[in-house]
PyMOL CGO cylinders between C-alpha atoms (Angstrom):
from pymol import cmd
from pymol.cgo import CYLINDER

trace = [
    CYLINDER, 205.35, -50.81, -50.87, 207.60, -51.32, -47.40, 0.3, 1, 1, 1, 1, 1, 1,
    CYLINDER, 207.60, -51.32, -47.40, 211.24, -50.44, -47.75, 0.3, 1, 1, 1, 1, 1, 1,
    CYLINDER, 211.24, -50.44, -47.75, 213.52, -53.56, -48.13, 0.3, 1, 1, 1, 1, 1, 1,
    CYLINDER, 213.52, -53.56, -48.13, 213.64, -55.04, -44.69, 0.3, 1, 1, 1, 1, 1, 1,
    CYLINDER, 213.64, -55.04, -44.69, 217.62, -54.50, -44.65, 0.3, 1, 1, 1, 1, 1, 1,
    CYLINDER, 217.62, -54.50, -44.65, 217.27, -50.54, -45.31, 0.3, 1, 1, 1, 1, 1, 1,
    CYLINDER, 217.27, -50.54, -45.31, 214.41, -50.56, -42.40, 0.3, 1, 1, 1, 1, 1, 1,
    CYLINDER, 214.41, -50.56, -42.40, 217.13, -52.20, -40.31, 0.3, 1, 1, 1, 1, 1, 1,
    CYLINDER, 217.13, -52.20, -40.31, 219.74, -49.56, -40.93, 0.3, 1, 1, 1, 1, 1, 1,
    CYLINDER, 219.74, -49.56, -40.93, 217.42, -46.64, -40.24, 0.3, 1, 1, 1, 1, 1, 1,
    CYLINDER, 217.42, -46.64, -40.24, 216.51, -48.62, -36.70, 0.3, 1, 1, 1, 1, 1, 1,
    CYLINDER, 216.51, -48.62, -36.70, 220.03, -48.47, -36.12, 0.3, 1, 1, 1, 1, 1, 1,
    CYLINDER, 220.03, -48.47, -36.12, 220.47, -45.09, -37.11, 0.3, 1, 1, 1, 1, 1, 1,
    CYLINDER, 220.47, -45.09, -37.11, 217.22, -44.65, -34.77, 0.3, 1, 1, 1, 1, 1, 1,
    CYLINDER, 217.22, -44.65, -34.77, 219.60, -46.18, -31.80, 0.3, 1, 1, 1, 1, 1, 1,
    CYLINDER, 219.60, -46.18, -31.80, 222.55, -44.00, -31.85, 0.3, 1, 1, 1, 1, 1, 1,
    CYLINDER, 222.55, -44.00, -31.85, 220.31, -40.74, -32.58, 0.3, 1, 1, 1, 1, 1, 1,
    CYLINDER, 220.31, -40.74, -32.58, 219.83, -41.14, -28.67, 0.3, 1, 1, 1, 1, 1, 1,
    CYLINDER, 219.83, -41.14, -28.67, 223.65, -40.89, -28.09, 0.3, 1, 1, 1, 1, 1, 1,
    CYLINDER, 223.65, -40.89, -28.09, 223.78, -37.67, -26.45, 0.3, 1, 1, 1, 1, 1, 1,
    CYLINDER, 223.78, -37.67, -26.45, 225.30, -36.45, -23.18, 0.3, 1, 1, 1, 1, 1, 1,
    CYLINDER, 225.30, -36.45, -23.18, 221.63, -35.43, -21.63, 0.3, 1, 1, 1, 1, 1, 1,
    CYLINDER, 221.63, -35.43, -21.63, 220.67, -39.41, -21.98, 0.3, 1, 1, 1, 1, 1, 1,
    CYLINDER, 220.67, -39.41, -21.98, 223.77, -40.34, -19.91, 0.3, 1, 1, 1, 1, 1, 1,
    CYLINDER, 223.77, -40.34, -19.91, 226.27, -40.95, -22.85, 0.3, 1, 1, 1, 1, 1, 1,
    CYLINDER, 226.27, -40.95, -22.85, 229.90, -39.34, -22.94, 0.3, 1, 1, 1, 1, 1, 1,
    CYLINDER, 229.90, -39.34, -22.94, 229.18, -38.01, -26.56, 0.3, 1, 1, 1, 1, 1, 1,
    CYLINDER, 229.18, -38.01, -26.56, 226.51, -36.29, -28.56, 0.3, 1, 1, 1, 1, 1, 1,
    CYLINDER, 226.51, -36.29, -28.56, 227.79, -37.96, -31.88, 0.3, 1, 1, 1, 1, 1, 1,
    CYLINDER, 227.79, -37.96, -31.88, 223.76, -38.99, -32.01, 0.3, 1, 1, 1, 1, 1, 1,
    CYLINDER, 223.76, -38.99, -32.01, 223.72, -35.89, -33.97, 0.3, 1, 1, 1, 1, 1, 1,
    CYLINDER, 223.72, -35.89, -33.97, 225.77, -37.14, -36.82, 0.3, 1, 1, 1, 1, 1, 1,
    CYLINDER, 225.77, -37.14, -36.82, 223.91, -40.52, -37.68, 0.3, 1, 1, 1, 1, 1, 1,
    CYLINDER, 223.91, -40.52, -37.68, 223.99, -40.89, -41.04, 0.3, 1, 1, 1, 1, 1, 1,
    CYLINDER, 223.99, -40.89, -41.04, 222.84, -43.58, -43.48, 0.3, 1, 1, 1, 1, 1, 1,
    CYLINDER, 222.84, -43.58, -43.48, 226.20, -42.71, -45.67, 0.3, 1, 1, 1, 1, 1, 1,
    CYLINDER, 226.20, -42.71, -45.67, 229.66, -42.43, -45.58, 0.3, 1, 1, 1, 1, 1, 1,
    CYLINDER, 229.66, -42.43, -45.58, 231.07, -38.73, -45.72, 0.3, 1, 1, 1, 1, 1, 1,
    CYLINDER, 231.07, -38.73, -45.72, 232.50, -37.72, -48.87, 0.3, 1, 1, 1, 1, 1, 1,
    CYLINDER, 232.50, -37.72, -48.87, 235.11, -34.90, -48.68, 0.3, 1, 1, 1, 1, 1, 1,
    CYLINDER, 235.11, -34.90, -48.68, 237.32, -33.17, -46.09, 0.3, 1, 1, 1, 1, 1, 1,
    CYLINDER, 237.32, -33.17, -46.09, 236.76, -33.91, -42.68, 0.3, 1, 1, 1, 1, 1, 1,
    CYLINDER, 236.76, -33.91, -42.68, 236.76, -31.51, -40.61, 0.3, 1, 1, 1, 1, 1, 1,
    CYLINDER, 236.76, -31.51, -40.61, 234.06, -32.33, -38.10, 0.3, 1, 1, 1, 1, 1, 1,
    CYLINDER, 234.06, -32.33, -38.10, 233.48, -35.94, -36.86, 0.3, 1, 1, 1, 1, 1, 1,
    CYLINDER, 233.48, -35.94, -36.86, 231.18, -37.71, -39.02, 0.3, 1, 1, 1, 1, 1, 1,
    CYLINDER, 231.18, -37.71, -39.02, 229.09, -41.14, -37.85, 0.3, 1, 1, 1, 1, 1, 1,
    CYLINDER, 229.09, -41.14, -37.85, 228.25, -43.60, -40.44, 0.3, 1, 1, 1, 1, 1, 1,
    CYLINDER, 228.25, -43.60, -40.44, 226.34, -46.90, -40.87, 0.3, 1, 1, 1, 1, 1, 1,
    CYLINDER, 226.34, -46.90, -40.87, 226.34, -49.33, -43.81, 0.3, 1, 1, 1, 1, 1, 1,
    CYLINDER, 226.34, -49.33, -43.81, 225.33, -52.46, -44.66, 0.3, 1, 1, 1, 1, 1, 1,
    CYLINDER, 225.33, -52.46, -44.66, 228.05, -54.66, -45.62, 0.3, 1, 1, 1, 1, 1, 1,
    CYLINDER, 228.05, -54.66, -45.62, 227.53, -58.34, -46.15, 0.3, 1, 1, 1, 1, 1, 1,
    CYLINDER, 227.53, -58.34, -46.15, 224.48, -60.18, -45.94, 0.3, 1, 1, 1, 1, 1, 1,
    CYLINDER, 224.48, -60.18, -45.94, 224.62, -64.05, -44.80, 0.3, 1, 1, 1, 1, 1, 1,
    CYLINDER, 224.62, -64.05, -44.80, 222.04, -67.03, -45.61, 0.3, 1, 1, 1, 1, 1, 1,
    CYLINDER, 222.04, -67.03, -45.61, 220.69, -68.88, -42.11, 0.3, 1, 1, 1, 1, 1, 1,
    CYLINDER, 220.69, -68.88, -42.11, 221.44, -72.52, -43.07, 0.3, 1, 1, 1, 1, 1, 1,
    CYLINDER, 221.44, -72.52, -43.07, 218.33, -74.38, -42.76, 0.3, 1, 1, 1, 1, 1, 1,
    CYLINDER, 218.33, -74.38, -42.76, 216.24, -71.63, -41.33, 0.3, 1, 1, 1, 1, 1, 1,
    CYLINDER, 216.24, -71.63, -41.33, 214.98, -69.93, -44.76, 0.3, 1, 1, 1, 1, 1, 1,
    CYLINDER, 214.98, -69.93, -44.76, 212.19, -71.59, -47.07, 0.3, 1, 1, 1, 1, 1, 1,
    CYLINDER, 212.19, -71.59, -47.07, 210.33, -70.53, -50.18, 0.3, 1, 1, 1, 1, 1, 1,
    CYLINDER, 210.33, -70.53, -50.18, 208.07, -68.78, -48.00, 0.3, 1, 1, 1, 1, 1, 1,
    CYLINDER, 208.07, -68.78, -48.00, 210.19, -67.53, -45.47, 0.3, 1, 1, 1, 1, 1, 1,
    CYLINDER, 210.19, -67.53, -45.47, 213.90, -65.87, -46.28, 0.3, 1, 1, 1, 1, 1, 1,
    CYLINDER, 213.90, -65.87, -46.28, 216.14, -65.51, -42.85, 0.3, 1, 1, 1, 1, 1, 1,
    CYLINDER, 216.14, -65.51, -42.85, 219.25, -63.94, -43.01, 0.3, 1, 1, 1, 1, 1, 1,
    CYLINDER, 219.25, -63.94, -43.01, 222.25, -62.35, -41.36, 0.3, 1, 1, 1, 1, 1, 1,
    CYLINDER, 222.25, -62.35, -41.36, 223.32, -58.83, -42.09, 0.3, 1, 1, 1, 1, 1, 1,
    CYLINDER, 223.32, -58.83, -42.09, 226.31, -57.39, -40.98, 0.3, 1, 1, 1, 1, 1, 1,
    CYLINDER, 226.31, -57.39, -40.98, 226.66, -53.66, -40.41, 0.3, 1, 1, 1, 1, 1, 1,
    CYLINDER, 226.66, -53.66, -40.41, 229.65, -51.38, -39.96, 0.3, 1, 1, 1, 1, 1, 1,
    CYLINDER, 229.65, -51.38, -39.96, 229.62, -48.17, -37.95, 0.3, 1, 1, 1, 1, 1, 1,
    CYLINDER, 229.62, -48.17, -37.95, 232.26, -46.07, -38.17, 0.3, 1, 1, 1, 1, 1, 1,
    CYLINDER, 232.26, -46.07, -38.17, 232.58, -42.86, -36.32, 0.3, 1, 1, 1, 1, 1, 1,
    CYLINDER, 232.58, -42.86, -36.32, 235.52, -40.38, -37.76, 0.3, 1, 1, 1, 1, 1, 1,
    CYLINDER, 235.52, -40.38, -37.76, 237.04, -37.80, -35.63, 0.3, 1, 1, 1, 1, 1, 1,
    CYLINDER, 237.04, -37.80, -35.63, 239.90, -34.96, -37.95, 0.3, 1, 1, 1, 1, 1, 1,
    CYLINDER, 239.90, -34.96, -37.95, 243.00, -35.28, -35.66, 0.3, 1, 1, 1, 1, 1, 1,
    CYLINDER, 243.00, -35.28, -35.66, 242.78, -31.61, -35.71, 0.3, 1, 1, 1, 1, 1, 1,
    CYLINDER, 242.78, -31.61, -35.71, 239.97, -31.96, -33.32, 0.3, 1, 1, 1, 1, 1, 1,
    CYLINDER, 239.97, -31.96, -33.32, 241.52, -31.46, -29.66, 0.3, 1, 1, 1, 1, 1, 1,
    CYLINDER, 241.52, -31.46, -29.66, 241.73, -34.91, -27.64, 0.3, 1, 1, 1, 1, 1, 1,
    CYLINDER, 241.73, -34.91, -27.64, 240.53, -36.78, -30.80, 0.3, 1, 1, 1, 1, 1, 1,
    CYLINDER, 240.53, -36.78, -30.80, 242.05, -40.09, -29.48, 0.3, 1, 1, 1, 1, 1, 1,
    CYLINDER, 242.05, -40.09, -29.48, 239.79, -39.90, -26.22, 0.3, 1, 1, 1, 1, 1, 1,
    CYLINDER, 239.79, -39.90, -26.22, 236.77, -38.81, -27.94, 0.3, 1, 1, 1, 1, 1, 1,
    CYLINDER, 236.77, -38.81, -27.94, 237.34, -41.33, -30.43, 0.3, 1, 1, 1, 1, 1, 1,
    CYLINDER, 237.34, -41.33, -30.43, 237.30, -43.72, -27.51, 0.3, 1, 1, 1, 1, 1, 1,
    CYLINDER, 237.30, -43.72, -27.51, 234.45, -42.39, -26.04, 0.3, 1, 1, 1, 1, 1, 1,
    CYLINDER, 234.45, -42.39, -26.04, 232.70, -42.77, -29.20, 0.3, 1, 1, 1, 1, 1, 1,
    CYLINDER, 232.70, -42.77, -29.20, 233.25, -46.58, -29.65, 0.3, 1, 1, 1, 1, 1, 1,
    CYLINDER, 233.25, -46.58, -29.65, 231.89, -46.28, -26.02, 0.3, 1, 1, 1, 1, 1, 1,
    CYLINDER, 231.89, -46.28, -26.02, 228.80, -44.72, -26.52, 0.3, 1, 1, 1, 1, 1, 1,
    CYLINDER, 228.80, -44.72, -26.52, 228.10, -47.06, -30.06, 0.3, 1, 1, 1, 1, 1, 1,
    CYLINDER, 228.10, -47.06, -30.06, 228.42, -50.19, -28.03, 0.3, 1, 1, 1, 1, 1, 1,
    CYLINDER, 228.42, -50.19, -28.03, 226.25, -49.01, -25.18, 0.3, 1, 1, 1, 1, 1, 1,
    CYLINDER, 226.25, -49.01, -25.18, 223.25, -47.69, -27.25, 0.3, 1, 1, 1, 1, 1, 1,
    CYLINDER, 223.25, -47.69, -27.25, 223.30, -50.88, -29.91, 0.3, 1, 1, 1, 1, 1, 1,
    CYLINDER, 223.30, -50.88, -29.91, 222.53, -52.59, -26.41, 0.3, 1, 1, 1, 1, 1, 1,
    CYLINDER, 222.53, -52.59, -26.41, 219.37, -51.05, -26.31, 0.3, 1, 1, 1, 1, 1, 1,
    CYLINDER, 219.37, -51.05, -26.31, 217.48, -52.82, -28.76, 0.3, 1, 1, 1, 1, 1, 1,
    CYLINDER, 217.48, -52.82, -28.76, 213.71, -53.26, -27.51, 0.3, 1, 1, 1, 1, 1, 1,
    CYLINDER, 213.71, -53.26, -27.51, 213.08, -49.92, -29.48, 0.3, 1, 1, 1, 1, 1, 1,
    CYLINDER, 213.08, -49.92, -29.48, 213.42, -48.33, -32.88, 0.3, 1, 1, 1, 1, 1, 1,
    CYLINDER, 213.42, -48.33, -32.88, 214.13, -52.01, -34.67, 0.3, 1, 1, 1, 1, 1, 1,
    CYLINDER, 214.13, -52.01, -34.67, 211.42, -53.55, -36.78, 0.3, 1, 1, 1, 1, 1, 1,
    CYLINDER, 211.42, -53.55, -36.78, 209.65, -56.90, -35.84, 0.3, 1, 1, 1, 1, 1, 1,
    CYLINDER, 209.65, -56.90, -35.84, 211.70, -58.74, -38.54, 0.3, 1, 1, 1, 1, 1, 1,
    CYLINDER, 211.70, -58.74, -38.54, 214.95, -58.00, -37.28, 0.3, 1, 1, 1, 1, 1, 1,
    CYLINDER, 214.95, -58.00, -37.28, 216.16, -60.24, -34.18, 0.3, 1, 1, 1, 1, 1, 1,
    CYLINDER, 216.16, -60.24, -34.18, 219.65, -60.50, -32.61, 0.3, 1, 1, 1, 1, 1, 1,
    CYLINDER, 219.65, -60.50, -32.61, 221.48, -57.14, -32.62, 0.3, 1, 1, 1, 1, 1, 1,
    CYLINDER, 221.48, -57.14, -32.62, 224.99, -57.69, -31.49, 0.3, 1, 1, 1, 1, 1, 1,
    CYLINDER, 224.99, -57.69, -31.49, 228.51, -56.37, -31.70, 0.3, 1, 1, 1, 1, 1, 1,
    CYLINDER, 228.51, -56.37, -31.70, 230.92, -58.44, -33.36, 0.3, 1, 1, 1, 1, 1, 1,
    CYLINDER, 230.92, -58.44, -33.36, 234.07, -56.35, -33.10, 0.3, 1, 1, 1, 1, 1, 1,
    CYLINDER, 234.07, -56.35, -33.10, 235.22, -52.98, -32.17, 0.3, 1, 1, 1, 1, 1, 1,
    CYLINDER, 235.22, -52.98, -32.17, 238.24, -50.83, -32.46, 0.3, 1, 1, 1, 1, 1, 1,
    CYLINDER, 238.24, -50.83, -32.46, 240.20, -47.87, -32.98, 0.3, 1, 1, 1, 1, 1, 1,
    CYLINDER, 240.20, -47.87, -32.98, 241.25, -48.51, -36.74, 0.3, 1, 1, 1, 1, 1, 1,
    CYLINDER, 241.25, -48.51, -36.74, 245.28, -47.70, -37.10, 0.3, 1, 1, 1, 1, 1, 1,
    CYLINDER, 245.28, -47.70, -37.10, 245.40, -44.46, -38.25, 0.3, 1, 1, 1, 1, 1, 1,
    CYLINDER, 245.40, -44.46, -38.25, 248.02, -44.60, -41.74, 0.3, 1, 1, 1, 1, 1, 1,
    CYLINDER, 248.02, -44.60, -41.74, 250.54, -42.14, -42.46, 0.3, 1, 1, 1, 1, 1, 1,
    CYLINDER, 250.54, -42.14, -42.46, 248.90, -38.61, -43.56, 0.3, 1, 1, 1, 1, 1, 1,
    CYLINDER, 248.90, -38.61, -43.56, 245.61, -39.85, -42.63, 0.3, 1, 1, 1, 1, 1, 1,
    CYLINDER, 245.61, -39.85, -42.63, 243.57, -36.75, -41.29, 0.3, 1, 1, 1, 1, 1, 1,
    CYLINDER, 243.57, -36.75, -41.29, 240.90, -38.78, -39.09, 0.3, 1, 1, 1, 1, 1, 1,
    CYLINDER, 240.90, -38.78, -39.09, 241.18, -41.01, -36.09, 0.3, 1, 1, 1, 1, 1, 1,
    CYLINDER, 241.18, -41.01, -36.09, 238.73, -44.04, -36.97, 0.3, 1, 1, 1, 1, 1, 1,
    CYLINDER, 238.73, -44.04, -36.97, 236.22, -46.14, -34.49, 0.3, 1, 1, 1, 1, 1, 1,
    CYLINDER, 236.22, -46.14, -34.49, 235.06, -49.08, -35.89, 0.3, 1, 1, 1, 1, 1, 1,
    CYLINDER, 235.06, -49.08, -35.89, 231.83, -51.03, -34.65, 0.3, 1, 1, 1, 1, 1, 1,
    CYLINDER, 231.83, -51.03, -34.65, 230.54, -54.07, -36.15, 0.3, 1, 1, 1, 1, 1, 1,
    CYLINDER, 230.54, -54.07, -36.15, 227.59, -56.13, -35.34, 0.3, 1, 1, 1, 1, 1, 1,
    CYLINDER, 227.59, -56.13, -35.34, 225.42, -58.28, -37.02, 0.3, 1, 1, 1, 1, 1, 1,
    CYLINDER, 225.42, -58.28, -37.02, 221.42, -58.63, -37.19, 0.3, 1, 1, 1, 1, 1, 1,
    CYLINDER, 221.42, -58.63, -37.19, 219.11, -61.25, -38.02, 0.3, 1, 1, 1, 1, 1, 1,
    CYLINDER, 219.11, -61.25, -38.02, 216.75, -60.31, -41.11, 0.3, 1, 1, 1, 1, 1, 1,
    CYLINDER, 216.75, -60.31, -41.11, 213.68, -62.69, -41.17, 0.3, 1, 1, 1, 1, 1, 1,
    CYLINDER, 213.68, -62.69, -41.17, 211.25, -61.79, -44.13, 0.3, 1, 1, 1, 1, 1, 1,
    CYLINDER, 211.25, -61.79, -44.13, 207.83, -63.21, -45.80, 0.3, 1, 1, 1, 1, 1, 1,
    CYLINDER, 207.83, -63.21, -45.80, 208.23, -64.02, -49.30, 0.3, 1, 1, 1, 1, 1, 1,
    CYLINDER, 208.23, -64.02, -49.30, 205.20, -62.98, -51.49, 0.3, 1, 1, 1, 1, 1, 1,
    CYLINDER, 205.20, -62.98, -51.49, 204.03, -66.61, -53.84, 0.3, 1, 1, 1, 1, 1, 1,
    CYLINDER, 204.03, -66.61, -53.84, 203.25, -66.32, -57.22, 0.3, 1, 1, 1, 1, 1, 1,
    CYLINDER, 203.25, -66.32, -57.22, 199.97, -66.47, -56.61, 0.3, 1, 1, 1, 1, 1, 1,
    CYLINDER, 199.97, -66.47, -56.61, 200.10, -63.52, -54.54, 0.3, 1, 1, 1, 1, 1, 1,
    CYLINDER, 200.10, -63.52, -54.54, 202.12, -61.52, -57.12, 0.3, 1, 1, 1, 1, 1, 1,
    CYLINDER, 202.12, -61.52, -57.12, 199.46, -61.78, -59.66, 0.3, 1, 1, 1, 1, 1, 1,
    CYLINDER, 199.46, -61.78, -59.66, 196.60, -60.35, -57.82, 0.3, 1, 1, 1, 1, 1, 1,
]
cmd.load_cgo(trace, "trace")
């Protein structure tokens, strides 16, 4: 059995900014850090992240054999303010996301449609925080085939 069609949009996405790297004409090589989760623990390297975090019904567009939906998904790149010139390459970072989630004739499965950034920013960093945060989020359209009953039972 396929993966759920939302997981085999993340890893498409993941897919995406794996080609961030300076030799493919980014500023970055955070393509290196993809990661399907968030890091857990101390940072002291940057760390690139994407989740899934709300999924959205297409009025009108869905059916009992047919289920289209929105999915929004947050990238969030992390760069320890120990790291020198963390506010640039933080910067450079939301760059590079933006740019390579604009390439989206590869990597993405046929049941995905619409890649596109919603928002993006350099998160305020609090008091004692010890990252500098780039947030991307964009939204993609999910369209999948429902199996029948019928089809179940065989």
């Amino acid at each position: 059995m396929a993966e759920p069609i939302s997981w085999q949009a993340i890893e498409g996405i993941v897919a995406l900014l794996a080609m961030i790297r300076t030799a493919n004409g980014y500023f970055t090589d955070i393509g290196a850090l993809a990661e399907t989760e968030p890091f857990q623990g101390e940072e002291t390297e940057p760390n690139l992240a994407v989740l899934a975090t709300a999924f959205e019904p297409k009025e009108g567009k869905s059916s009992n054999r047919l289920r289209r939906e929105d999915m929004q998904v947050t990238i969030e790149f992390s760069v320890p303010i120990t790291e020198k010139g963390a506010q640039q390459l933080a910067h450079r970072g939301l760059y590079d996301i933006r740019k390579a989630l604009g390439y989206t004739g590869r990597n993405l499965p046929n049941s995905t449609f619409g890649l596109t950034v919603t928002s993006a920013q350099i998160l305020p960093r609090p008091d004692g925080a010890s990252s500098t945060v780039a947030q991307v989020v964009a939204r993609i359209g999910l369209e999948e085939r429902l199996a029948t009953a019928s089809s179940q039972e065989s």
